[in-house]
N, C-alpha and C positions, 0 to 999 in steps of 0.2 A: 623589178623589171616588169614592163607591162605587157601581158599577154598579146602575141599574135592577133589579127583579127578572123575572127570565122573563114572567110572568104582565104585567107591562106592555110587553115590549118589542113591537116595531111588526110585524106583523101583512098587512099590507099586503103587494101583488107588487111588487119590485122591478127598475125599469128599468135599463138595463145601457149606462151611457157610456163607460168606462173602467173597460181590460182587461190586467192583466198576464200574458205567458203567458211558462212558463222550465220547461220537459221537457226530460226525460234522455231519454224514449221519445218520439218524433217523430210516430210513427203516427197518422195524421191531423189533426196542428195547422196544417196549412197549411189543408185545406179547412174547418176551424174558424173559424181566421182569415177567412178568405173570407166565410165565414157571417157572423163579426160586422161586419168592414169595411161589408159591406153593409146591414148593420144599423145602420149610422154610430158604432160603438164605437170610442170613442180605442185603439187597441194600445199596448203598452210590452212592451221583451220585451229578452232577456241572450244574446250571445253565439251559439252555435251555432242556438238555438230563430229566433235575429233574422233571421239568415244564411236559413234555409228559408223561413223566412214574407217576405224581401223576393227571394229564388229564384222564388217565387208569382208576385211583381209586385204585393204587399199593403206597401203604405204601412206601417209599424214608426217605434216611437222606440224608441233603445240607453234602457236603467236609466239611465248617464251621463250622458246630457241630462236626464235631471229629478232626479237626485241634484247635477248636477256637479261629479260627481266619477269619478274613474276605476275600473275593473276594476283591480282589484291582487292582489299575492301570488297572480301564477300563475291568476286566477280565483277563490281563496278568497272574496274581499270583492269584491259587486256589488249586493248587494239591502237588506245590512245596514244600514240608516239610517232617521231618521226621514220624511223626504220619501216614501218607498214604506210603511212599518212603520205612518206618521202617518194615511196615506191609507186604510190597510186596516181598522184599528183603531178609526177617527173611526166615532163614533155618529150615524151624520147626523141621525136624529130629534131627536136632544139639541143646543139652541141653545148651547150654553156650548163644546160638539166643535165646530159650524160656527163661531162667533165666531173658535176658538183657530185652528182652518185658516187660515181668514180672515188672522188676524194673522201668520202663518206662512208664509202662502203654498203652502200646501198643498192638494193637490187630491184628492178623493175616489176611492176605486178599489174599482168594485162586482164587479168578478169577478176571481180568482185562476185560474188554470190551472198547475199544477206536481205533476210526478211526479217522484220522487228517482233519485240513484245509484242503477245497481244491485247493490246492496250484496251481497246473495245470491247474482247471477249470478257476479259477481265471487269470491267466496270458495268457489265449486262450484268453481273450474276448478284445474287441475291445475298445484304451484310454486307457488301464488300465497304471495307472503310478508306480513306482521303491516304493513311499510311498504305496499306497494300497498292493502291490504283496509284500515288505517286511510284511506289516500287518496281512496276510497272512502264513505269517511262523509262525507253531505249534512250541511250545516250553515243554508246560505242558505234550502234547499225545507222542511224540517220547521218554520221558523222561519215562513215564509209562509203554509203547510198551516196550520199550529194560528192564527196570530191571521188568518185571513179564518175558520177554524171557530169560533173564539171568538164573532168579528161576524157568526154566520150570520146576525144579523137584517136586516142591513145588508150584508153581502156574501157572493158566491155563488163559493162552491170547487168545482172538478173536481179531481181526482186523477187520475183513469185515461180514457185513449182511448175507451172504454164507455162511458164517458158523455154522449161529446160527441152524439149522437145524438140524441138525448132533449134535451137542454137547446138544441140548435140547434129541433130544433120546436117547443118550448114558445116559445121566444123568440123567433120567426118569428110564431107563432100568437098569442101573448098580448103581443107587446112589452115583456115582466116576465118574471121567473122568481117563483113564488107562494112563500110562506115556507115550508109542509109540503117543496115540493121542497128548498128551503136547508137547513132541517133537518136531513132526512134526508141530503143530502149532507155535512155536516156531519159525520155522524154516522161515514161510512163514512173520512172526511176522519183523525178521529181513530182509525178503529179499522187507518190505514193508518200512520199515523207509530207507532203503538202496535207495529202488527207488524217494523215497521222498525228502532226501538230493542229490542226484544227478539230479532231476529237478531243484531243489534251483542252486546248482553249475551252472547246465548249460545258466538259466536265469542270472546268475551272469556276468557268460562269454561273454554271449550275449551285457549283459549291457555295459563291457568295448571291447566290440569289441574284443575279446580274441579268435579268430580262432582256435589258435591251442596251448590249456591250458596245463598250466605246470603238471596236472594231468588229465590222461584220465577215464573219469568217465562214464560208460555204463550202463544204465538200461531197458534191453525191456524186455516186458511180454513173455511167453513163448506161440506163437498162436497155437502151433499144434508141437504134433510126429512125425514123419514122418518115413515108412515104413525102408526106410534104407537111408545110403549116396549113395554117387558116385557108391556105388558096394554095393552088399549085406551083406559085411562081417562088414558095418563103420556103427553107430548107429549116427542116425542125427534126429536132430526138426528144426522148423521154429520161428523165432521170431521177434516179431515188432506188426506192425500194417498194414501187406498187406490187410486186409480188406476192409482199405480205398482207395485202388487203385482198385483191380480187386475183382469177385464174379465170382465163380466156380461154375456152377450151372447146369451143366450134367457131369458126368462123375465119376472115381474114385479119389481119394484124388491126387494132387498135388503130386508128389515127389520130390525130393532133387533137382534131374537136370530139372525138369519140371520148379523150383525154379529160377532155373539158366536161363535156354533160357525166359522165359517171362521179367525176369529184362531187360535184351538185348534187346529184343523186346522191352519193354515198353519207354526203351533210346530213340532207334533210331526214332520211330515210335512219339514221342515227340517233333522231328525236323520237323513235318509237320503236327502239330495237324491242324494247320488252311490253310492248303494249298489245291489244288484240290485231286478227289480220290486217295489217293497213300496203294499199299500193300506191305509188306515185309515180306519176307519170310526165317525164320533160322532154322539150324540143329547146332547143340552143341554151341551155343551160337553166331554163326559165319552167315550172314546174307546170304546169298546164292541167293537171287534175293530180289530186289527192281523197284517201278516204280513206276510213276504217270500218269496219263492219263483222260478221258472227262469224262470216267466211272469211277465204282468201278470193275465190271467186266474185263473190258478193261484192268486196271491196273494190275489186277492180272494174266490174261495170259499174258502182257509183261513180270512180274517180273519172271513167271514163264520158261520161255522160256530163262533166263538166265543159268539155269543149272533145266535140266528136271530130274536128277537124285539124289541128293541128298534132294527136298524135302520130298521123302515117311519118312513118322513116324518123318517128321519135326513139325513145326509149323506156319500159316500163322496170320499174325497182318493186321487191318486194319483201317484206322482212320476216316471212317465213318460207316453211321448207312450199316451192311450187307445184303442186296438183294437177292432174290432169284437165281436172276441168275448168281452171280457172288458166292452165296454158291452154286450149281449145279456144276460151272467150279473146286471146292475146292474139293470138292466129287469125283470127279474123282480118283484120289486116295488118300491112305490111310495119314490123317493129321492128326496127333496125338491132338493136341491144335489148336484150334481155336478164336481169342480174335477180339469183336467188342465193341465200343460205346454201340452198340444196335443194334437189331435184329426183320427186319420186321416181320408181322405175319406171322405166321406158316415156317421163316427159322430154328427157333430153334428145331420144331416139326421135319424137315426134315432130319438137322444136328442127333438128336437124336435120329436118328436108329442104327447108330453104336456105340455101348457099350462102345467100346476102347477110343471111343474120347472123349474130353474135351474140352465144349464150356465155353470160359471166356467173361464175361461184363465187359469191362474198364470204373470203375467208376468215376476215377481221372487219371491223365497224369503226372508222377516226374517233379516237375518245379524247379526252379534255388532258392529256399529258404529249398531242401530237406538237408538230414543229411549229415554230410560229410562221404568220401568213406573210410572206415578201413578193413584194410588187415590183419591175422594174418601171424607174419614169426617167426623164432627161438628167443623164448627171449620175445617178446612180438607183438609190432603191429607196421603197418605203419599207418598213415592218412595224408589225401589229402582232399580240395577240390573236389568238383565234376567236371568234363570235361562239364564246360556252356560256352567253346569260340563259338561265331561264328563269320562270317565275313556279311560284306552286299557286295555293289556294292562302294560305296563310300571308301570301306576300301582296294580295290583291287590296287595292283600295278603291271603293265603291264611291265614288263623288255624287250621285246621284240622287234621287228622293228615292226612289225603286229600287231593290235589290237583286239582279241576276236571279232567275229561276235556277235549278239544278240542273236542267237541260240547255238552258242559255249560257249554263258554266262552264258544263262541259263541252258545246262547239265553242266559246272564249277561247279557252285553254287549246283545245285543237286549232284554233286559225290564227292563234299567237305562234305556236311552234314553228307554222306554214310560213306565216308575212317573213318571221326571219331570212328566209332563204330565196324571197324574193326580191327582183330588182328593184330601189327606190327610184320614184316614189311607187309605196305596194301596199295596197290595196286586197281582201280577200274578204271572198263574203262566201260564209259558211251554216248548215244545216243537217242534225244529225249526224256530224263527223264526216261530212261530207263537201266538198269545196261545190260553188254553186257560181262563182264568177272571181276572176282573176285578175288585177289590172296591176301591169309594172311598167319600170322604167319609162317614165314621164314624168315632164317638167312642172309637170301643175298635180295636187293631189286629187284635187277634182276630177279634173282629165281620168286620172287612173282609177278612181271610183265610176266615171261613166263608159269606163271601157267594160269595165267587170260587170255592170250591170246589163252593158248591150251582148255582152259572152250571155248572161242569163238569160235574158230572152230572146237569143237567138238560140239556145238550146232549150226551150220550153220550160225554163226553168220558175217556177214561184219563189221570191224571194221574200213574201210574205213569211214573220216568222224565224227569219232568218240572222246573222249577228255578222258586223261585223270588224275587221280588226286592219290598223294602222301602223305602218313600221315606225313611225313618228309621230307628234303630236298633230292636232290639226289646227293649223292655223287660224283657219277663219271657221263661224259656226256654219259655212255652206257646206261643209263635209257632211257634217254632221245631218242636217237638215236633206239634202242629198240622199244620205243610206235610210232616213226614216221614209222619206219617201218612196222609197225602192220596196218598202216592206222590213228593214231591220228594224229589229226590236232591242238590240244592245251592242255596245261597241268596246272593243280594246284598245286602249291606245297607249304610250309611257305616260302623256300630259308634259306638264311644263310650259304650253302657250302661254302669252300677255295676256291671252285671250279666253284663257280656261274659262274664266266667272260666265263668259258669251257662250262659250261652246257647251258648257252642260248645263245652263239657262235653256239653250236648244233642244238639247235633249231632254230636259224635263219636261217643258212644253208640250213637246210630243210621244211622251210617257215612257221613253227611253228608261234602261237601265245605262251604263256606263262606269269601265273600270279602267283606272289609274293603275300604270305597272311599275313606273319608276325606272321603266331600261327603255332604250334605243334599241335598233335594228337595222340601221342603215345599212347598205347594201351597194355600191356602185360597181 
């Protein structure tokens, strides 16, 4: 017989006689129980859950007495049957449910209490093997969770300890739990077995090295609302667990695009967790000065002396602990976001006079085991890998007649790290560890080589001397011919043009060094 449609199902608050409760997480079901005992709710409850709640000195029936039958297979089967499944399931509004109880001897069960395995906790921990984390998978709890949510209209699910709160003063106060409450618990009821089978999935995947599964299975908590999207009119949240990267801890909440340039930031800034002071400096996700230097100070007026205009109401990143005098040189003007490791005494007190700003603690750095990158487009998603190439010195190939000096090596290697994390086409022309002119996202890679070189001499920059590096090959020898003129003396690029034999002819010519990396960078 086919279920009622929503639109008539009953409406009505319902009163709460009988109660199954069977958690993995204990935290608080004993004074739950308490609650409803005195509420005069029949209990039923499984094993370790029964054990606490009659530790209370709260009256319990074992599942066994009203299945009769036994816990078996080690605990596997205890709940599975229809004397509990029959009880949950029954539409008590529908006389043809109450008749078949009847005839069956089955009793009604308006509240469910169960939280699963911890499936997660379990397969974080370090050893654990495919036999324990299968062991792991709840069978009995997700079975109960979805048909008391199926019957929200007729019965009331808890999942989580959080809850019991709320639904003990409703039911104290109204003698009923109201249906919008059912619902809504309902709701969270399935988006909890939801998240539970797609940890399973994803551990599965894991298992057979399954990158990129025939089903894409997402499940993040929802960590926060967030004021708006991109513009005020687009209603946006944040979700995951950036908790365990960064801590906000002056300022006003995060926004959408605050969202956005700190992922950026937190990239690039990534490529030198363990290198000398280096700072980096973004506006709309696009890095606008970088550098390294003997300071922390030091470094950030190189990075900033790359484009003195585009940081106000940016963001400066930095990958050591923050100084006073290199926060003094940041104060200067206005930095919307501010992110360190850590923060000498009283920088933070100093930082924290301007309201607007936002000081971030980076508690963690994205390393090469984080989630893969998913895009949404028309229709559904893309995914990728994350962008973890890099190159070392062993991995370089010199196409040139001229070899890279040792100081041409090492800004190479610094303005390889940088182009990654810029938009294509990206273009970077670097000196000393120092970025000297930036040009991204453009259609032409010329374009974004003459943008990088008008950023240098609109900041008094010599680029005499200087090296520079391509997220992709260069198609024509004008690039190339282009950055000799500008004053570079060597380039990085992967190669792979038609035109390679033309492009480092060019640079020979003009006494270029130039090195073949073998990896891409794209960036869109």
């Amino acid at each position: 017989m086919a279920l009622k449609p929503l639109s008539s199902l009953p409406t009505t608050p319902l009163p709460i006689k009988r109660a199954l409760l069977s958690v993995s997480d204990k935290t608080g079901i004993a004074e739950l129980a308490k609650n409803l005992h005195e509420s005069g709710v029949e209990l039923i409850s499984t094993g370790g859950t029964a054990a606490a709640i009659r530790d209370a000195g709260i009256p319990v029936k074992d599942v066994s007495e009203i299945t009769e039958f036994p816990e078996c297979l080690d605990g596997r089967v205890k709940t599975l049957h229809p004397f509990i499944h029959g009880g949950i399931l029954a539409r008590t509004s529908h006389k043809p449910d109450n008749d078949e109880l009847n005839r069956l001897n089955i009793d009604p069960i308006e509240l469910v209490v169960v939280n699963l395995y911890p499936f997660k906790d379990t397969i974080a921990r370090e050893g654990i093997t495919p036999a324990l984390a299968t062991e792991n998978i709840d069978i009995g709890g997700p079975t109960m969770i979805r048909a008391a949510a199926k019957n929200f209209a007729h019965v009331c699910i808890l999942t989580h300890p959080g809850q019991y709160e709320g639904f003990t003063e409703e039911l104290s106060s109204s003698k009923s739990i109201p249906f919008s409450m059912r619902q809504s618990l309902a709701r969270v009821a399935f988006q909890h077995t939801a998240d539970y089978d797609a940890a399973i999935s994803t551990y599965f995947n894991k298992l057979e090295e399954n990158d990129l599964p025939e089903q894409l299975t997402l499940s993040l908590p929802k960590s926060a609302g967030l004021r708006y999207g991109e513009n005020p009119h687009q209603k946006a949240a944040v979700y995951g667990e950036q908790g365990k990267f960064i801590d906000c801890f002056h300022g006003k909440e995060l926004s959408y695009n605050n969202y956005l340039d700190i992922d950026s930031a937190l990239q690039l800034i990534s490529e030198f967790k363990e290198d000398e002071p280096t700072t980096a400096i973004f506006k709309h996700t696009v890095p606008c000065g970088v550098a390294s230097a003997g300071t922390l100070a030091e470094s950030y007026y190189k990075a900033f002396e790359t484009d003195k205009v585009s940081p106000f109401g940016g963001i400066v990143i930095v990958n050591q602990t923050l100084d006073m005098e290199t926060a003094k040189a940041i104060d200067e003007i206005f930095t919307e976001i501010i992110l360190a490791p850590a923060f000498e005494d009283g920088v933070s007190e100093f930082l924290s006079q301007k309201k607007n700003r936002r000081l971030v603690r980076l508690l963690e750095l994205p390393g090469k085991t984080d989630v893969l990158n998913v895009k949404s487009i028309f229709g559904g998603a893309l995914l990728q890998q994350p962008d973890h190439g890099t190159v070392g010195k062993n991995d370089l190939r010199v196409v040139t007649k001229r070899k890279p000096t040792e100081a041409e090596l090492k800004d190479l290697l610094f303005s390889w790290r940088i182009v990654k994390h810029v938009k294509s086409n990206a273009i970077v022309y670097a000196k000393n560890r120092q970025t000297c002119g930036i040009g991204t996202g453009q259609t032409s890679r010329v374009d974004s080589s003459e943008i990088a070189v008008q950023k240098a001499i609109k900041e008094n920059f010599s680029l005499e001397g200087s090296v520079v590096a391509s997220d992709a090959f260069f198609p024509f020898s004008d690039g190339i011919i282009a950055a000799a003129e500008a004053g570079a003396t060597a380039a990085i690029q992967p190669g792979g043009s038609i035109r390679d034999e033309e492009v480092i002819k060019a640079a020979d010519d003009r006494d270029m060094t130039m090195i073949f990396t073998g990896i891409r960078h794209f960036k869109h």
